[in-house]
C-alpha positions in Angstrom: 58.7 37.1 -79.0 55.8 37.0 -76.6 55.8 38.1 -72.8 55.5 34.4 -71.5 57.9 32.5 -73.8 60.4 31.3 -71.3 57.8 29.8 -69.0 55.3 28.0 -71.7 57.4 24.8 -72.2 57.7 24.3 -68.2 56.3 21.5 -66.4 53.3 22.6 -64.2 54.6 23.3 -60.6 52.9 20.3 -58.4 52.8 20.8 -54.5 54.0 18.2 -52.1 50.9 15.6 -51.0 51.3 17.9 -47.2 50.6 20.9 -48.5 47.5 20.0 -50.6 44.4 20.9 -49.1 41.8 18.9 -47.9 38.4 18.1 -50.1 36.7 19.2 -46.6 38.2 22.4 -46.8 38.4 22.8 -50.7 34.6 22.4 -50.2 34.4 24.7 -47.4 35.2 27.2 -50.0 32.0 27.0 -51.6 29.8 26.8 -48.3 26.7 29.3 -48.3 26.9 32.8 -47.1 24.3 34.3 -45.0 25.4 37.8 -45.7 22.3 38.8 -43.8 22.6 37.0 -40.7 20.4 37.5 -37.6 18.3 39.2 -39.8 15.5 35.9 -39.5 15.8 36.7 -35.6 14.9 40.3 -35.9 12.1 39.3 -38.2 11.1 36.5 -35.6 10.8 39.2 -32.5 8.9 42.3 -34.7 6.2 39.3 -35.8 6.5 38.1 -32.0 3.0 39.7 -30.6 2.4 40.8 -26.9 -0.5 41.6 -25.1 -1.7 45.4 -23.9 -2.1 45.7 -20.1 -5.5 44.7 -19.1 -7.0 47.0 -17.0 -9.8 45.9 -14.4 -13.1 47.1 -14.1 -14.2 48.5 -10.4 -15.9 44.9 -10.0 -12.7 43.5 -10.2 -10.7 45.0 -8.2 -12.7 45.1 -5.7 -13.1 41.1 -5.9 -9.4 41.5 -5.7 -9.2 43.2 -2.8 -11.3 41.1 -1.1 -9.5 37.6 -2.2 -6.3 39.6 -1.0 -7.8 40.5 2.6 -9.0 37.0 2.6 -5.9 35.5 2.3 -4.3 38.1 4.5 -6.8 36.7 7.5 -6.1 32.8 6.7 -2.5 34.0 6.1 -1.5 31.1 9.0 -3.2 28.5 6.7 -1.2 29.3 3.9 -3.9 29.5 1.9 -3.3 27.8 -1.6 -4.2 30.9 -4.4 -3.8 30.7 -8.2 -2.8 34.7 -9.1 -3.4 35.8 -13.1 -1.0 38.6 -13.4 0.5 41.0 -16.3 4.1 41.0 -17.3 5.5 43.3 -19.2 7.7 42.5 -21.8 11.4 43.0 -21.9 12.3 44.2 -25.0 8.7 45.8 -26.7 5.3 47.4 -25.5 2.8 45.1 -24.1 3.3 41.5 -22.4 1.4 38.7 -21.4 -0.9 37.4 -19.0 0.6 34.3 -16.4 -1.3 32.3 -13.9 1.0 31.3 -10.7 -0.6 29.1 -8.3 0.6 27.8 -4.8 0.4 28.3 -1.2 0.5 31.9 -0.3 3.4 32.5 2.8 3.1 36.4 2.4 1.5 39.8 1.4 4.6 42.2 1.7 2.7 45.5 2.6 6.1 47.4 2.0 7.3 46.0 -1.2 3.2 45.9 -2.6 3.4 42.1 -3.6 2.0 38.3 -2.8 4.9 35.9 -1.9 4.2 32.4 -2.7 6.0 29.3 -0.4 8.4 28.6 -3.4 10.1 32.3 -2.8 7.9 33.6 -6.1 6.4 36.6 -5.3 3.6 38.7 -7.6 2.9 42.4 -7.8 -0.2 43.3 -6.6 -0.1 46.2 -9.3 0.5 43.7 -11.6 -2.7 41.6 -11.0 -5.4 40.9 -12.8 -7.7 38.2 -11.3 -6.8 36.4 -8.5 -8.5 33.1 -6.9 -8.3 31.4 -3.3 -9.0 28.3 -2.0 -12.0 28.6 0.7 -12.7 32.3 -0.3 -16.3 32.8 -1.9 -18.1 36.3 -2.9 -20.4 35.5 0.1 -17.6 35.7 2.2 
């Protein structure tokens, strides 16, 4: 006599229709796996490249200071200045190189920095070339 004698001539057991499960979630069963997810992100950021900080020549900063003194004089004109600046990058070494341009309302001698109308301000560490409306190396 075998171990499953009393059980091989019984009907097969049949759930109710509302306990059957769904084709959607039958299906659901046999979704893909990422088993190595966020991985593509981390690959994403290491190719991600950045910039190292530029540093100016003596040439260039003192054009610098001289657009900076310029604006500083017309400061009641709020003189309109497009600013190419360094920003470092959050989460590597390096950064990238902006432009911000608009009508200068500021240079905060305290906090070192160029404050645009729009409340935007730059660091004047940060800079790399800077250009004003009206301001010309004869100047």
């Amino acid at each position: 006599m075998g171990k499953y004698d009393d059980i091989i001539g019984l009907p097969r057991p049949e759930l109710s229709p509302d306990m059957r499960m769904s084709a959607r979630k039958r299906g659901a069963q046999f979704s893909s796996f990422a088993a190595l997810s966020g991985f593509e992100d981390i690959i994403t950021e290491t190719a991600r490249t950045t910039d190292c900080r530029p540093v100016p020549d003596q040439d260039r900063v003192c054009h610098i200071n001289a657009v900076l003194q310029f604006i500083e004089d017309n400061i009641s004109l709020r003189p309109e200045a497009a600013i190419v600046f360094f920003v470092p990058d959050s989460s590597k070494s390096g950064g990238t190189l902006f432009t911000a341009s608009g009508n200068v309302r500021h240079i905060d001698h305290s906090c070192q920095s160029v404050i645009f109308d729009d409340n935007r301000s730059v660091a004047i560490s940060d800079i790399y070339d800077i250009f004003a409306e009206g301001y010309s190396d004869e100047n």
